[in-house]
C-alpha positions as CSV (number, residue, x, y, z in Angstrom):
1,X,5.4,19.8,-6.4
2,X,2.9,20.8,-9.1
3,X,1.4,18.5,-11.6
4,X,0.0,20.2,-14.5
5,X,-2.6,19.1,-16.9
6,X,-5.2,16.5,-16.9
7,X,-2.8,13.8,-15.8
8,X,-2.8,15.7,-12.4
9,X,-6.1,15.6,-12.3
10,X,-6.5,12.2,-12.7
11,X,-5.4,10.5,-9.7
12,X,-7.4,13.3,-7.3
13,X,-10.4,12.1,-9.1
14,X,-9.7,8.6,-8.9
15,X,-9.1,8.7,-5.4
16,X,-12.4,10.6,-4.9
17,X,-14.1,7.5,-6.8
18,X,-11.9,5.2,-4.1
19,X,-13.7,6.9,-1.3
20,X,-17.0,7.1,-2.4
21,X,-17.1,3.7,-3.2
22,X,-15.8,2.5,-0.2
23,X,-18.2,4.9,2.0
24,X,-21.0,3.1,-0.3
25,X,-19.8,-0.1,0.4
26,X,-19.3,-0.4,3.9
27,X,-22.4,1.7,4.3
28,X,-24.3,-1.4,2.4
29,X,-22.8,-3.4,4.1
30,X,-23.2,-2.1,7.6
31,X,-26.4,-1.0,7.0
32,X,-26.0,2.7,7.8
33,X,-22.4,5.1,7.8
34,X,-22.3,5.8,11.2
35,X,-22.3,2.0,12.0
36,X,-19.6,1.2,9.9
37,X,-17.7,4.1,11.4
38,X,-18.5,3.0,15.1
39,X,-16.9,-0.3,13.7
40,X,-13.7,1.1,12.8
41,X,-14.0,3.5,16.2
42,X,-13.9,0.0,17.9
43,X,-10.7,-1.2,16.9
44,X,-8.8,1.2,19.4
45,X,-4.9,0.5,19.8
46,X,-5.2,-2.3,17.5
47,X,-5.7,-0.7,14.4
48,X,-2.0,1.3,15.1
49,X,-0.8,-2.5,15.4
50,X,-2.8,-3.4,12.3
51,X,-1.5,-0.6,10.2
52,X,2.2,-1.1,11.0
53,X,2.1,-5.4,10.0
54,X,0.3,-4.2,6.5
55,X,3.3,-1.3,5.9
56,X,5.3,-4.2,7.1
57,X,4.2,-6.7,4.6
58,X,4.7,-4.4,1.8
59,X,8.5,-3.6,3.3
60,X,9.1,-7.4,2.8
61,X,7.6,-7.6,-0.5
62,X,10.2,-4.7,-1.6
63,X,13.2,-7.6,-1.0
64,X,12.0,-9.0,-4.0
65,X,13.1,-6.1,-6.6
66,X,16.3,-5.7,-4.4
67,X,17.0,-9.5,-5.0
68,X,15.9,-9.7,-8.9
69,X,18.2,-6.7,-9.1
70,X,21.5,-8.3,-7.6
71,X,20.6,-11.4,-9.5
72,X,20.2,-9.6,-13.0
73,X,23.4,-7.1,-11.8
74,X,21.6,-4.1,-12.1
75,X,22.2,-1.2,-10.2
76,X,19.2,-1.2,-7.6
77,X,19.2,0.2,-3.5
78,X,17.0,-1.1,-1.2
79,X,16.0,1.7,-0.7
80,X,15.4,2.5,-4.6
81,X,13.4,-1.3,-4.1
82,X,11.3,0.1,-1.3
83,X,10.4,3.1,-3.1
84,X,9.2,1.1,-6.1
85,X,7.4,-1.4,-4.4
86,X,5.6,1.3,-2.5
87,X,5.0,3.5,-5.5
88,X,3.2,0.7,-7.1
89,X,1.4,-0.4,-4.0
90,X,-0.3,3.2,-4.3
91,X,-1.0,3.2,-7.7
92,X,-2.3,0.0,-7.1
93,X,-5.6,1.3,-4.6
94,X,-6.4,4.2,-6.9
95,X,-6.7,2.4,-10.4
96,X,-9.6,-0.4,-11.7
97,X,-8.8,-3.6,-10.7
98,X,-5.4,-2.4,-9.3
99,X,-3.8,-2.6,-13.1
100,X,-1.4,1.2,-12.2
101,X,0.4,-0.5,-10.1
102,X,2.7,-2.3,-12.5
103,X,3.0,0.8,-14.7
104,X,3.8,3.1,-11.7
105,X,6.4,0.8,-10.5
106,X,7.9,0.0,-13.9
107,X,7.7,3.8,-14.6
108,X,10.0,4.2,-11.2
109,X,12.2,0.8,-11.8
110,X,12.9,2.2,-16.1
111,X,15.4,4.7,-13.9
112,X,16.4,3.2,-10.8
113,X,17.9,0.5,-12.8
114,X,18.1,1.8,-16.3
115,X,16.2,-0.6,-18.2
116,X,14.2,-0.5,-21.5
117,X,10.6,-0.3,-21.2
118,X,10.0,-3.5,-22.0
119,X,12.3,-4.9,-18.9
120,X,10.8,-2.6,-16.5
121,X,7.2,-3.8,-17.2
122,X,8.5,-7.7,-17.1
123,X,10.2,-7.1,-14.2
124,X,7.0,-5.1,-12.6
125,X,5.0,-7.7,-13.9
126,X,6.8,-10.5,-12.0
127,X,6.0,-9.1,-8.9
128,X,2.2,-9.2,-9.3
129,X,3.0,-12.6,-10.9
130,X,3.8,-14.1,-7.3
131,X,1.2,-11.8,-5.9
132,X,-1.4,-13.4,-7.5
133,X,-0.6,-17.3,-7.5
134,X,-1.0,-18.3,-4.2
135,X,-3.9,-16.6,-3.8
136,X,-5.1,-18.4,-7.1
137,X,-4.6,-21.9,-6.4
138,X,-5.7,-21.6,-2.6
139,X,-9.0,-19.6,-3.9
140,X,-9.8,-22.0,-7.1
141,X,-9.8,-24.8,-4.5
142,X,-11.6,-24.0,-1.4
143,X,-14.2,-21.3,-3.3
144,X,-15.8,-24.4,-4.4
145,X,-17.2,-25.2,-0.9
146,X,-18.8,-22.0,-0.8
147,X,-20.9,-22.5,-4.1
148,X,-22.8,-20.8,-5.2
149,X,-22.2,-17.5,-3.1
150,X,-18.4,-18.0,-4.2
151,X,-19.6,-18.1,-8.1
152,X,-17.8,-14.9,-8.5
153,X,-13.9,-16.2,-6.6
154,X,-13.8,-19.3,-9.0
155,X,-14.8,-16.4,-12.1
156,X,-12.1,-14.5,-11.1
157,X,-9.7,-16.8,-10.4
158,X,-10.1,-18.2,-13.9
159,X,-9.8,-15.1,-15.5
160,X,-6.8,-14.1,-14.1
161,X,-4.9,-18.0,-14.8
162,X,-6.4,-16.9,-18.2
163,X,-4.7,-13.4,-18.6
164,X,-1.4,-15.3,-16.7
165,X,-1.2,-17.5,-19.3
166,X,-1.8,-15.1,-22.2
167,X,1.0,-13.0,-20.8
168,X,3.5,-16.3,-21.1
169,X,2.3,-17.7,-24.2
170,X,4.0,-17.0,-27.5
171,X,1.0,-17.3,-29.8
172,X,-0.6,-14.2,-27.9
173,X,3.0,-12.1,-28.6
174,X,3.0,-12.8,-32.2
175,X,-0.7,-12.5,-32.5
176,X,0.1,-8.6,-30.4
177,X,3.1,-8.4,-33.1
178,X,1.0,-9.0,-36.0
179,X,-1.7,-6.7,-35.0
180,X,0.3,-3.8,-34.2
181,X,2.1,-4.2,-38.0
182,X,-1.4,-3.7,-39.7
183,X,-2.9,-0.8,-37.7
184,X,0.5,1.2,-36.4
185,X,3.4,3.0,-38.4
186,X,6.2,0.5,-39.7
187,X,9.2,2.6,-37.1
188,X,6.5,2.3,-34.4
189,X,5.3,-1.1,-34.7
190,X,9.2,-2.2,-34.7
191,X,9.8,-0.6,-31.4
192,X,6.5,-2.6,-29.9
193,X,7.8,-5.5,-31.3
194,X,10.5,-4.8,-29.8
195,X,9.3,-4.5,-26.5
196,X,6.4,-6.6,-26.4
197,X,9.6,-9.3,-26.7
198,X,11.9,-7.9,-24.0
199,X,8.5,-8.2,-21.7
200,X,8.2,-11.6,-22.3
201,X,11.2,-12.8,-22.4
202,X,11.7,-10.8,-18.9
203,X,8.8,-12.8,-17.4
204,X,10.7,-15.9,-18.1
205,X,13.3,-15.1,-15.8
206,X,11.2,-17.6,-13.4
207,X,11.9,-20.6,-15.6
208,X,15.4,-20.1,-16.2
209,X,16.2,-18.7,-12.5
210,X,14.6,-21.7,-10.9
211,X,16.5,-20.7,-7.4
212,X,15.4,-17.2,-7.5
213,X,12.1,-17.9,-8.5
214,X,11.7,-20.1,-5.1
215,X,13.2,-17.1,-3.2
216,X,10.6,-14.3,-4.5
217,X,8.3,-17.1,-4.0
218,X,9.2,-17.5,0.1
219,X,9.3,-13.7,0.5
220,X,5.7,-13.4,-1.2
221,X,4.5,-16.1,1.4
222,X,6.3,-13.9,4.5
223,X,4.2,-11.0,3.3
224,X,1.1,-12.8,2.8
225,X,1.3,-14.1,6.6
226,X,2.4,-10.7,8.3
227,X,-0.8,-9.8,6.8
228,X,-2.6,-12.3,8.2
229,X,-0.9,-11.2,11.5
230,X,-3.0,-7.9,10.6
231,X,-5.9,-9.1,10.8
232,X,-5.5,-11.2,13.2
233,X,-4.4,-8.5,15.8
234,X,-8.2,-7.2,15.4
235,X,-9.6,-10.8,15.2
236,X,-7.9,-13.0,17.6
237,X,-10.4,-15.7,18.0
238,X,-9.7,-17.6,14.9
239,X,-7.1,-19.5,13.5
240,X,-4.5,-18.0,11.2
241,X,-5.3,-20.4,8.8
242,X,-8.5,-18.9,8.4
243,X,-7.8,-15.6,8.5
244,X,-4.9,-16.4,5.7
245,X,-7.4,-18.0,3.0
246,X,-9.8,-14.6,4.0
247,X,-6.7,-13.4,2.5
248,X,-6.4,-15.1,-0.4
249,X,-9.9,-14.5,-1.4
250,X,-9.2,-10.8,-0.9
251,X,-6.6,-10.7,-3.6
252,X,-7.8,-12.8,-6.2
253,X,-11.2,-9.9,-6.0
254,X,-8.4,-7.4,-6.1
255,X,-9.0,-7.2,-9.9
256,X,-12.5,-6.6,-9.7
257,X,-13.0,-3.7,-12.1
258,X,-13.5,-0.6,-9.6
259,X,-10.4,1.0,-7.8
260,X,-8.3,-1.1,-5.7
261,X,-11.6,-3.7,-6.2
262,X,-13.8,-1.6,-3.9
263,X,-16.7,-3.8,-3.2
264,X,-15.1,-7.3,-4.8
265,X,-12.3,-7.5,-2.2
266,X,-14.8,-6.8,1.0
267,X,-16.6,-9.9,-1.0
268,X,-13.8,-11.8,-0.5
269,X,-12.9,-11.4,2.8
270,X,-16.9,-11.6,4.1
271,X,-16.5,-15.1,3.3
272,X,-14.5,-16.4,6.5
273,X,-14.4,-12.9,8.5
274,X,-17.2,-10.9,10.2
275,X,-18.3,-7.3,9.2
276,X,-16.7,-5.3,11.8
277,X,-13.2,-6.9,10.7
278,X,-13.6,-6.7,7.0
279,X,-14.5,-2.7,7.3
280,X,-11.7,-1.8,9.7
281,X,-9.2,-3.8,8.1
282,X,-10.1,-2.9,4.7
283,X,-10.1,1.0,5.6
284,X,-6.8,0.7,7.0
285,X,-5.3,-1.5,3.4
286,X,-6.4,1.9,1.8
287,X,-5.3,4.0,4.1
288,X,-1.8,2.7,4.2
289,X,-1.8,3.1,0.8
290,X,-2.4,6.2,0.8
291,X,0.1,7.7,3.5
292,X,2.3,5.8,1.4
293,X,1.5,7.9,-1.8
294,X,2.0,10.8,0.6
295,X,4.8,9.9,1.9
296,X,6.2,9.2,-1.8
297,X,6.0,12.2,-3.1
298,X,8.3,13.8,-0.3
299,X,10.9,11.0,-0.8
300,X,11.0,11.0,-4.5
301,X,12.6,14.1,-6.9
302,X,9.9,14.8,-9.4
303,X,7.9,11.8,-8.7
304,X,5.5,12.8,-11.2
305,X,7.9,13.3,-13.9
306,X,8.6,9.2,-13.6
307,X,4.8,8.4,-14.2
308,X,4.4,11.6,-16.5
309,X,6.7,10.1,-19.1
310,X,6.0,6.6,-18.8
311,X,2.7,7.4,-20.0
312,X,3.9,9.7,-23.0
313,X,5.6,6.8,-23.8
314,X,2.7,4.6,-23.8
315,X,0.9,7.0,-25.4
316,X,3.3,7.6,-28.3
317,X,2.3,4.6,-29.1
């Protein structure tokens, strides 16, 4: 497969930036490279287990595009769910703050399940939506007995209940509306009107679809304990409680603004874990997301086609 142009480029250099940070980091961190290496060296036969309960977690969290896609009668595989899940769960390490991964999957889940772009991005959207709440409300909490090393948790966790609620409230849509009218071509601004709507009203699923919304709820909280189980496998002299809320820190500095939060998620999970489990579990997060990208572009036709167009659309803008 051959991607031409700059938007081939784009993700090689991003993941180049993902590296180097994360060599940086855990070389800060660890005090010198070949320590934090010797630290992931250490990890032996449990890193395979590791690895496998973090692919695992992200098979789980698949079930919830397969189940909002039976609900909403649109025509969507489980394996068409796992491929979107991963595809975003790639996109997700290489970009600032993780914000390709709803695009990339939306980009995938527009075909899959022939929907508008608008729908795709709700639907996307809803996913990180139950990503990022537990992880909120946990973090908000218990960050305050860390003050003030934890300054930058309760920051972040704000911020995203801020952008959360932005993305729900009307006033920001017809504020979007109105702003789009004065400074974009009248046919143009109609279709962003258009579907800065079906994105909303998408999102809202959750309020209407009370029963569903407790289901994608239970299988976010399955995830978020397999990997717990992760880390746990490398550090089994804690309780999984602890290791869970490490967790939960992790992915509220997930939108730290450097890929995949390089530096703000090893932050988070310093808090509760030592060193030596925060670099070899972090290295193998990116990792699996890698070899998933990998493994992505040998299971889906034109893969780059999907992402190609969904940012000509974008762009057309």
């Amino acid at each position: 497969m051959e991607i031409k142009g700059y938007k081939g480029k784009l993700p090689i250099m991003m993941l180049i930036v993902l590296l180097t940070l994360m060599f940086l980091v855990f070389s800060f961190m660890s005090g010198t490279p070949l320590k934090a290496v010797k630290y992931i060296e250490e990890g032996g036969l449990m890193l395979i287990y590791s690895f496998l309960l973090i692919m695992a977690s992200e098979l789980v969290k698949s079930f919830r595009y397969y189940l909002l896609g039976r609900k909403l009668r649109h025509n969507l595989s489980l394996k068409e769910s796992i491929l979107v899940q991963f595809i975003g769960y790639f996109a997700n390490i290489l970009t600032p703050g993780g914000i390709g991964g709803i695009p990339a999957s939306a980009s995938l889940l527009s075909s899959y399940a022939d929907l508008n772009l608008g729908e795709s991005l709700g639907y996307a959207t809803l996913q990180s939506f139950f990503d990022i709440t537990i992880p909120i409300l946990i973090s908000l909490y218990i960050s305050f007995y860390f003050l003030p090393k934890s300054i930058l948790l309760i920051l972040f966790s704000l911020l995203s209940i801020t952008l959360w609620i932005s993305a729900f409230s009307p006033r920001v849509k017809n504020f979007l509306i109105r702003l789009t009218k004065k400074i974009i071509k009248r046919d143009i601004g109609s279709r962003i009107e258009n579907e800065i709507s079906t994105f909303q009203n998408s999102l809202k699923i959750i309020w209407r679809e009370k029963k569903l919304a407790l289901y994608l709820f239970l299988i976010t909280l399955v995830a978020y304990f397999i990997q717990a189980f992760s880390i746990n496998v490398l550090y089994v002299h804690v309780p999984i409680l602890r290791i869970f809320t490490s967790l939960m820190f992790f992915y509220v500095m997930a939108s730290f603004p450097t890929p995949g939060g390089e530096g703000g998620v090893e932050y988070g999970l310093s808090f509760l874990l030592p060193l030596k489990i925060v670099i070899e579990w972090r290295a193998l997060y990116v990792f699996s997301a890698l070899l998933s990208g990998i493994l992505l572009i040998f299971s889906i036709k034109d893969i780059n086609n999907y992402i190609n167009k969904f940012l000509d659309i974008l762009g057309g803008f």
